[in-house]
C-alpha positions as CSV (number, residue, x, y, z in Angstrom):
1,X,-9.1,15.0,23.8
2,X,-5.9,13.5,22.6
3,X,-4.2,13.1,19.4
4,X,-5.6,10.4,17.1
5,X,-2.7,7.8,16.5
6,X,-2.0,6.6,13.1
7,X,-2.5,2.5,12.6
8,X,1.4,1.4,12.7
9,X,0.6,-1.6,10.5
10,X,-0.9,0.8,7.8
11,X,2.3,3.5,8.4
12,X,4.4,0.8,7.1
13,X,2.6,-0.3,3.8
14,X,1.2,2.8,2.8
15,X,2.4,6.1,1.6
16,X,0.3,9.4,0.4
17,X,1.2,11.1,-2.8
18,X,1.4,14.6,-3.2
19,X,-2.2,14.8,-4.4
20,X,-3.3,12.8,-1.9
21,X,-3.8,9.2,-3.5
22,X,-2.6,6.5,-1.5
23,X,0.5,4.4,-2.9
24,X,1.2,0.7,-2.2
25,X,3.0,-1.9,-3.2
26,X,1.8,-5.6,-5.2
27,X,1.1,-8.8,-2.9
28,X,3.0,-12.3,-4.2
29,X,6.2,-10.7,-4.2
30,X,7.7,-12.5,-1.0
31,X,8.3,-16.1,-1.5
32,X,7.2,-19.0,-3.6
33,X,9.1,-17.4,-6.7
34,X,10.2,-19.9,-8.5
35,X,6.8,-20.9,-10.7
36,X,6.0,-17.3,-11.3
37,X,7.0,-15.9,-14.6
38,X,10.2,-12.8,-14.4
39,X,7.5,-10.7,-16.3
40,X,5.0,-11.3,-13.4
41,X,7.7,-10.8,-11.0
42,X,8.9,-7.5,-12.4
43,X,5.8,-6.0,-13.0
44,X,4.8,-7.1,-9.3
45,X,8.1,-5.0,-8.3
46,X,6.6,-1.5,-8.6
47,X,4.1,0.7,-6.7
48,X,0.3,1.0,-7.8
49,X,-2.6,3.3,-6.1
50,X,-5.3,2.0,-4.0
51,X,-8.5,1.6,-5.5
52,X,-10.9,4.4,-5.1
53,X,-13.3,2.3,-2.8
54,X,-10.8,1.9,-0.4
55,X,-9.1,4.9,-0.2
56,X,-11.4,6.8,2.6
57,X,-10.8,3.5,4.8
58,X,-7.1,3.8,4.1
59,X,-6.5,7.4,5.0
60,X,-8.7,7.1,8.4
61,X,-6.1,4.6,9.3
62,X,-3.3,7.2,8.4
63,X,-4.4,10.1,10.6
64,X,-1.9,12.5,11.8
């Protein structure tokens, strides 16, 4: 059987920690800036985990 393939869409927004949580970035961070505070715009800047309910369904799509 062949090798599973990881989801390329998924590659690209999601990263694995070294403990194995799952890293992404905020939404709303791409346009229509101008009516959102700077504090909502700089805490939307960094990098969060996924929630736990979503993690298993995340990491299927990251096979490799």
């Amino acid at each position: 059987m062949p090798k599973m393939k990881s989801k390329s869409g998924a590659k690209k927004r999601f990263t694995l920690t070294g403990t194995g949580k799952v890293k992404r970035k905020h939404a709303y961070k791409s346009h229509i800036l101008t009516k959102k505070t700077t504090k909502q715009k700089r805490n939307l800047t960094y990098t969060t985990t996924v929630d736990h309910a979503d993690e298993a369904r995340i990491k299927r799509l990251l096979v490799n």
